[in-house]
N, C-alpha and C positions, 0 to 999 in steps of 0.2 A: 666373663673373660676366661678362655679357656687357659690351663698353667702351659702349652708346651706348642703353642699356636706358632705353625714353620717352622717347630725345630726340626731336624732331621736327625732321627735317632733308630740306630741299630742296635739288636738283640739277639744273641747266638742262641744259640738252642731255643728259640719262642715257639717253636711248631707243637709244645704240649707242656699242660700242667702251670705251672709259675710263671714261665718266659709268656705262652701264649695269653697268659688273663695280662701279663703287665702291657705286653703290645697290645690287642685290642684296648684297654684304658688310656694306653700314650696317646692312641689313632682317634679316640673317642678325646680324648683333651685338645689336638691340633695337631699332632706331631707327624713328620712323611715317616712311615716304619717300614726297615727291613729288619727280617729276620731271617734267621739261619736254622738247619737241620741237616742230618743226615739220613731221613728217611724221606723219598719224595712225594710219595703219598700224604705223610701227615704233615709237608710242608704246605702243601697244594689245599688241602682242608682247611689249614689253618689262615693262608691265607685272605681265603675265601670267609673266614668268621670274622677277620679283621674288619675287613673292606676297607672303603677309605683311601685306597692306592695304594696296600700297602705292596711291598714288594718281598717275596720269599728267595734264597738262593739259596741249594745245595751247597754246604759246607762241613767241613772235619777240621776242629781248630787244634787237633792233631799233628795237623796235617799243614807247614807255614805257608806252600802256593795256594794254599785254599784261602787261607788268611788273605793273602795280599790279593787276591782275586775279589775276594768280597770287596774291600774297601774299594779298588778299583771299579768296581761294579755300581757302588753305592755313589761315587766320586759324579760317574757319570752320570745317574741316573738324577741325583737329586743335589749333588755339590757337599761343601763338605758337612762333618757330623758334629753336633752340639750335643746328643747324650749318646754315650757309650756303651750296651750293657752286658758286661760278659756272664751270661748267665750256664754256659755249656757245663754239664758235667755227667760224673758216670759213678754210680754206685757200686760198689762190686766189695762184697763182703765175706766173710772166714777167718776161721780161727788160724792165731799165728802159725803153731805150727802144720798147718795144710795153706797157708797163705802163697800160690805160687808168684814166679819172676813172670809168668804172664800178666799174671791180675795185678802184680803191683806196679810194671809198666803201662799196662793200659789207664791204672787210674792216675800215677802220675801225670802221663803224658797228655791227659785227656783237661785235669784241674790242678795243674802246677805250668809242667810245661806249656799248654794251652793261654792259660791265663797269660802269661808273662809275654809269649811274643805276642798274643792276640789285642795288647796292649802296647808292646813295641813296632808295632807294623800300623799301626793307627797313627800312630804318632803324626803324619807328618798331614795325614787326612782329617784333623781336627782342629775344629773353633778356637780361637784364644779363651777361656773361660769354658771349654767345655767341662759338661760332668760325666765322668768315670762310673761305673756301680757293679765290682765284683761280687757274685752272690757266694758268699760262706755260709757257713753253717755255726748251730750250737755248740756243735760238737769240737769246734775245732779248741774250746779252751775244757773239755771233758775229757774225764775218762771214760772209757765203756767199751766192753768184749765185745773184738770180731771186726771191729771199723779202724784197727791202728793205722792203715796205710791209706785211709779217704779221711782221717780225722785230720791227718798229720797235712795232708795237701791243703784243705781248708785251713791252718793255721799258717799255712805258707801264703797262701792267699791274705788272709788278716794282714802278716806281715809287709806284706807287697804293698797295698794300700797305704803304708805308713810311706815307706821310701819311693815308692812312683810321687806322690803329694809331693813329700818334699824338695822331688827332681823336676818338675814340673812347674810347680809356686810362679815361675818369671812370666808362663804361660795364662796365670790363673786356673789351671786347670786343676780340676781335684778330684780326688779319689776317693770312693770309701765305701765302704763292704752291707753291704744288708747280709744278714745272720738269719735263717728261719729255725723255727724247730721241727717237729713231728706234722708234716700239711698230706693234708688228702688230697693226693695227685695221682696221677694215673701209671705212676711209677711202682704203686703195688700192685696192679692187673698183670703189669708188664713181668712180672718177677717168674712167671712159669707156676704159679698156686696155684690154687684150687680157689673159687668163689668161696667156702667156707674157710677157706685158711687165712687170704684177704683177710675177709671179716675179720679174724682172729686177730690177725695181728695189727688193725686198723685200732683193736680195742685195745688192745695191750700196749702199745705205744701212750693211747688215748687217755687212759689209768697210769702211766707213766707220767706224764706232765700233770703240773699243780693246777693247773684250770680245769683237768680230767676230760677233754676236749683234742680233735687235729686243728691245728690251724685251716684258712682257708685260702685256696688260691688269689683271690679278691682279698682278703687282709694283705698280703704279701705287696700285692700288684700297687696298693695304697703307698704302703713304703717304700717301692721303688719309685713314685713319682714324686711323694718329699725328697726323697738323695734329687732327683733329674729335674727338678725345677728351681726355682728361686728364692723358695722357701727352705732350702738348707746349704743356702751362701754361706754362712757362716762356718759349716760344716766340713772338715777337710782332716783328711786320714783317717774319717771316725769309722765309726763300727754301729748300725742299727740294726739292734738285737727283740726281733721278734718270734719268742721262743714257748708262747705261754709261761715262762718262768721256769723252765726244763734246768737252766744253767746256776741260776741264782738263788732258788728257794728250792 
């Protein structure tokens, strides 16, 4: 029996890395997938790895007519949505003092402001019982140079999860955060390195966490479909922290 057999569930940012292994496994479980990006090329790819029907749309959840455009898009396409997944984010790092008002509105708006309407504009397009599944980070209950204004959005995030839960409860609907830590994604190609510097820093990270390992996309994709199936009903406002032990040990 597959866990997500007709649900209808969307994924922001799934066109690479984390978002795309979780929708290809939702699609491979039963699920109708759309997912979102802002590049249409590796939307268009990715869609096509999916298969299964799934559906891609250009989106900036940035951006709220994009927001409402998606779900309306999804409304029509396949009715309404029973898992949620806001997985959209932007990494953009620097020391405090060179940390500009550009970079730290881009990351705000991108994983605070995002997250929150990209959640309030769903609203009225979701299941009674549907599941919610913000993606944060380790980081956001860490200290660590260079990330204060991407750490600080992720624990707004965390926070968020508590209080949408509890404003929603009458809905059955629930929220609640997966946490990664250090994953091999294609987010370090993307950084403008060098193939040796990659590498470098794929290690360094790697030797950083207690397993001495990156996580992997496919671990990750595991735990968003315990939060999006029926095997974590019981589960609401919580936080699964999949971090090799970056946070706790």
């Amino acid at each position: 029996m597959k866990k997500l057999e007709n649900k209808v569930a969307v994924i922001t940012g799934g066109n690479s890395g984390i978002g795309l292994q979780t929708a290809i496994l939702f699609a491979e479980q039963g699920a109708k997938v759309t997912i979102t990006g802002r590049n249409q090329q590796t939307l268009s790819s990715a869609v096509e790895r999916i298969g299964n029907g799934a559906f891609g749309l250009s989106s900036d959840s940035a951006v709220l007519c994009d927001i409402e455009n998606l779900y309306g898009a999804v409304d029509a396409k396949f009715g309404k949505i029973d898992i949620l997944v806001i997985n959209a984010g932007i990494y953009i790092t620097g020391p405090l003092a060179a940390y500009t008002e550009e970079m730290f509105d881009q990351t705000s708006d991108i994983n605070f402001k995002g997250v929150f309407f990209s959640v309030q504009r769903a609203l009225p397009y979701l299941n009674d019982g549907a599941s919610i599944i913000l993606t944060g980070s380790t980081v956001s209950d860490k200290g660590m140079q260079t990330i204060a204004a991407y750490a600080a959005t992720k624990a707004a995030v965390r926070s968020l999860a508590r209080s949408f839960s509890a404003e929603l409860l009458d809905r059955k609907i629930r929220v609640n955060v997966l946490s990664p830590g250090p994953i091999d994604t294609p987010v370090f190609e993307r950084s403008g390195a060098t193939e040796e510097e990659v590498a470098g820093m794929k290690e360094y990270m790697a030797q950083a966490t207690p397993v001495k390992r990156l996580g992997t996309t496919e671990e990750m994709a595991q735990g968003f479909l315990y939060l999006a199936s029926d095997d974590s009903k019981f589960m609401v406002g919580g936080e699964l922290l999949l971090d090799g032990g970056l946070r706790t040990l």
